[in-house]
Structures are given as structure tokens and as C-alpha cells.
C-alpha positions as CSV (number, residue, x, y, z in Angstrom):
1,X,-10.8,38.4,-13.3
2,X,-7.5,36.6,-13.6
3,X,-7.1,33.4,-14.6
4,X,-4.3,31.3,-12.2
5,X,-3.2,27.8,-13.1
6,X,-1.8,25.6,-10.5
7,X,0.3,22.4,-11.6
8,X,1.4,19.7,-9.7
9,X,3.6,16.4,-10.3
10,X,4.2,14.2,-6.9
11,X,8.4,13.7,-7.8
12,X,11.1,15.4,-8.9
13,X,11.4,12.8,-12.1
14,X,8.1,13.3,-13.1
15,X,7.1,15.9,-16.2
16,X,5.1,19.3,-15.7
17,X,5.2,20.3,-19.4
18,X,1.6,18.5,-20.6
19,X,0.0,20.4,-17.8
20,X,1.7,23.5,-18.1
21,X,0.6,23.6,-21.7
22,X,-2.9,23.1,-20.6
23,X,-3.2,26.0,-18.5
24,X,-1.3,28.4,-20.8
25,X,-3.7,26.7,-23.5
26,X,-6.8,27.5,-21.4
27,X,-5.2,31.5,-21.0
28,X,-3.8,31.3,-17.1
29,X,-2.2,34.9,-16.8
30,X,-0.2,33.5,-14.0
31,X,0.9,29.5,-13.7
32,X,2.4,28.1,-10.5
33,X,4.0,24.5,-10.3
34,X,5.4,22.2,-7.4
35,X,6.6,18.6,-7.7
36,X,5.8,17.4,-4.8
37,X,3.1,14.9,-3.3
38,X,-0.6,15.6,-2.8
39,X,-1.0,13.6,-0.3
40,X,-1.4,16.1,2.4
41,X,-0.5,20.6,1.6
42,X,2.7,19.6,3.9
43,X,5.5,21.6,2.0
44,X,2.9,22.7,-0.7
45,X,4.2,26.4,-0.8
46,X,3.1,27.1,-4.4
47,X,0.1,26.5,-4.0
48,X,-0.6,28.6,-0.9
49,X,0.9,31.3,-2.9
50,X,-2.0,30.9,-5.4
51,X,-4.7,30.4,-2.9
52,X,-3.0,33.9,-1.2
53,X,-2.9,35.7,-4.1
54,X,-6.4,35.1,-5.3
55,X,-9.0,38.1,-5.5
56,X,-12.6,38.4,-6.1
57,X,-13.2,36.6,-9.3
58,X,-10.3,34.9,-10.1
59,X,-10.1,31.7,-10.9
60,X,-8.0,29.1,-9.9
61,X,-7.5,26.2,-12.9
62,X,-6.0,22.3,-12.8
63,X,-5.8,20.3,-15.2
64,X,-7.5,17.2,-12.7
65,X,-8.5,17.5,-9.8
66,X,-6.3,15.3,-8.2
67,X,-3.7,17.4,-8.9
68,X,-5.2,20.2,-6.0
69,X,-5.0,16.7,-3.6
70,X,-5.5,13.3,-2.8
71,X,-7.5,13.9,0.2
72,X,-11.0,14.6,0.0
73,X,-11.1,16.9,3.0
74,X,-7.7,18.6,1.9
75,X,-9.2,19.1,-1.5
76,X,-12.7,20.6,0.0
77,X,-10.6,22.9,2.2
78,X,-8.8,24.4,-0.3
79,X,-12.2,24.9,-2.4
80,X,-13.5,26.6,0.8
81,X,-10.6,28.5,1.1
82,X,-10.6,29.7,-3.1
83,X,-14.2,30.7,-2.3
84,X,-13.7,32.8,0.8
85,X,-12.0,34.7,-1.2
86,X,-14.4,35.4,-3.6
87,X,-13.2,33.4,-6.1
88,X,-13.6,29.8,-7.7
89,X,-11.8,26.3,-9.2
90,X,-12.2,24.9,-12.3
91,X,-11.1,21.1,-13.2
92,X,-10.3,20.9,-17.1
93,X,-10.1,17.1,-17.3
94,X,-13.5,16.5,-16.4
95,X,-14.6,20.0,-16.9
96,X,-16.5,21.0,-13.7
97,X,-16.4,24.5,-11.8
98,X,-17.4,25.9,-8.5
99,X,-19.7,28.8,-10.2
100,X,-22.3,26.6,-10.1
101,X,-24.4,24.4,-7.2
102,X,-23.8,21.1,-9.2
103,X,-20.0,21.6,-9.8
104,X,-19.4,21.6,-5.8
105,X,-21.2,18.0,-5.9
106,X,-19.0,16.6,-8.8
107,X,-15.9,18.2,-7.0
108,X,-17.1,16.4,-3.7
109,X,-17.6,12.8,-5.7
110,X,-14.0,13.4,-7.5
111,X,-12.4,14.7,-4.6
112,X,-13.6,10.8,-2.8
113,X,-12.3,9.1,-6.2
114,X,-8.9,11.1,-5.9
115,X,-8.5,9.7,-2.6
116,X,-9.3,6.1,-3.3
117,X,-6.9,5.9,-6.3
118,X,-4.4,6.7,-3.8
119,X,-5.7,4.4,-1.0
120,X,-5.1,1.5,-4.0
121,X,-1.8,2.9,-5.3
122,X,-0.4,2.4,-1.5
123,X,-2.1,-0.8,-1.4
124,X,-0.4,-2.1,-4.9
125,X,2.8,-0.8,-3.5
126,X,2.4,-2.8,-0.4
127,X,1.4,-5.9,-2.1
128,X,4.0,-5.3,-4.8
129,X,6.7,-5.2,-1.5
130,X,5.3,-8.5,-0.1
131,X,5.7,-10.7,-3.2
132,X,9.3,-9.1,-3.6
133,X,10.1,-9.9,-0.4
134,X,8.3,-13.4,-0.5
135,X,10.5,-13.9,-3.8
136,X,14.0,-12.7,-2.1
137,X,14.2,-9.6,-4.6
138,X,13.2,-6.8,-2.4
139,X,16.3,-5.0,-1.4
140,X,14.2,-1.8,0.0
141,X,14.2,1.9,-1.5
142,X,17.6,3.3,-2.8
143,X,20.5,4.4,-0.4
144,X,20.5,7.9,-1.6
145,X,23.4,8.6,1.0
146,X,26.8,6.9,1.6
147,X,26.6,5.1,4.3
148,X,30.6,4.0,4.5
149,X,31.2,7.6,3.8
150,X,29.6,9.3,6.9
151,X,30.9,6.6,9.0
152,X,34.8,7.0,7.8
153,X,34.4,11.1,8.2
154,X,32.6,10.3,11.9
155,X,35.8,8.2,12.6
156,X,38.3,11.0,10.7
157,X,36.7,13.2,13.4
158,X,34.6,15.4,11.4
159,X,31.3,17.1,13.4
160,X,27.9,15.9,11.9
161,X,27.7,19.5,10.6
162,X,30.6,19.0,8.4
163,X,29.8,15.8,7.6
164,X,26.8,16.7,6.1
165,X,28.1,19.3,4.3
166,X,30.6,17.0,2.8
167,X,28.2,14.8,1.8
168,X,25.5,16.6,0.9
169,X,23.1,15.4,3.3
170,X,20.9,17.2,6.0
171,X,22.4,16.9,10.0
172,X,20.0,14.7,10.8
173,X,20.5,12.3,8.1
174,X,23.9,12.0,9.4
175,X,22.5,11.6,13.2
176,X,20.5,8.5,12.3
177,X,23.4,6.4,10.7
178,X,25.8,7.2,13.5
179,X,23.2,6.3,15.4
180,X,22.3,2.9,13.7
181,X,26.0,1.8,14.5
């Protein structure tokens, strides 16, 4: 039996040590870690390395539960899938596992709570927008690409391949604000 932790933070500026710690703490052999969100197992490749790798017996540890998904059906799916394999989860923070009949209907009840928080994080988000924008302070996310830039290397003559190698940006970043113009 092989204990397997699975960490996951939903940005890049967001910590993994605390939960790291945890699962070393609790004696994972073998600790994977993604920052990304858990909103869907889109781009989730760590942990479908884990759930791969698992073997009769092993089992698969988080810190929350929230931190396997934020979707109920997502999070049930990937308990399905652990099990298939002979297998099973174990939440540290509320302690529940899938070794016995009543951690499957505490893992169901968290799984719907996981995906409410998130349901009234989007919603605060959205409300925090619209008084923003009411207010005349909402300037919208962060340009995280130079906008001037890839237009003046478009007009220098550079290909949208080159430009997005100059500017560190994927193609199609570059197609969109040539594009907008």
C-alpha cells in the first residue's frame, strides 16, 4: 500500500507549502502538486498521473476535498475512478475516507458544498465587478501583453509567429489584437 498525496492551489501566486507539509506529515511516499483551477480536470495533468499510477490499495490523500474539485460530479468521477482501481481517497481536513460506506456519503455532501463555495465565489466576483463599474473604478483584469508592442512589430512587418516570440505571447494572442484593430 502506498500512500500518494495530491496538492492543488488554483494560481500560480498562490502557496503549496502548508499542504505539501500535510501530506509529507501524514507519510505520502509520493506527492504530486499543480497550481491550477479545480474548476473542471481541464489541464489537470498531475493529477491524472496520480489517479494512473494508483494500484490496488493505495491511497490517494488531500488535504480538503476541494482541492480534488469544485464540481461535485468531477469530484465523484475521480472517486469512481481511484476505486476502479482498487484503491481509495482520504480528506485530512474533515477526516473522511472511501474505505468505509459512510465516508462515500460525507464525500458526496462535501463534494455539493465545494461546488457551492465556488458558485458564491463567482457570484461575489460578479457583484464586486458591478459596484466597480457602477462606481467608475473597474478598469477590467490586467493587460498581461503589450498591446502597442504587437501592433508596432505587425506594422515593422514581423509574422504573428515572430511576433509572439518577441513578445512572449502565444500566436493566437497576437491574432486577436491584430484582429481588434
Amino acid at each position: 500500500m502506498t500512500k500518494i498525496g495530491y496538492a492543488r492551489v488554483s494560481t500560480t501566486d498562490q502557496d503549496l507549502d502548508v499542504q505539501l507539509a500535510k501530506l509529507k506529515g501524514q507519510g505520502c511516499e509520493i506527492v504530486r502538486s499543480e497550481k491550477v483551477s479545480g474548476a473542471s480536470r481541464d489541464g489537470r495533468e498531475e493529477l491524472k498521473t496520480v489517479i494512473d499510477f494508483l494500484r490496488p490499495d493505495d491511497e490517494l490523500i488531500v488535504t480538503r476535498l476541494d482541492r480534488l474539485g469544485r464540481d461535485t460530479r468531477d469530484v465523484l468521477n475521480i472517486i469512481h475512478e481511484v476505486e476502479q482501481k482498487g484503491a481509495f481517497v482520504t480528506v485530512l481536513d474533515p477526516y473522511v475516507s472511501t474505505r468505509g460506506d459512510m465516508g462515500h456519503l460525507v464525500i458526496t455532501v462535501l463534494g455539493m458544498v465545494a461546488q457551492m463555495e465556488r458558485r458564491f465565489i463567482k457570484d461575489r466576483q460578479r457583484d464586486g465587478i458591478e459596484r466597480a463599474k457602477g462606481n467608475g473604478v473597474y478598469k477590467g483584469g490586467k493587460r498581461r501583453i503589450d498591446r502597442d508592442a504587437v501592433l508596432a512589430l505587425k506594422q515593422e512587418g514581423m509574422t504573428p509567429t515572430q511576433i509572439a516570440t518577441e513578445v512572449g505571447c502565444s500566436r493566437m494572442q497576437v491574432y486577436r489584437i491584430v484582429g481588434s484593430v
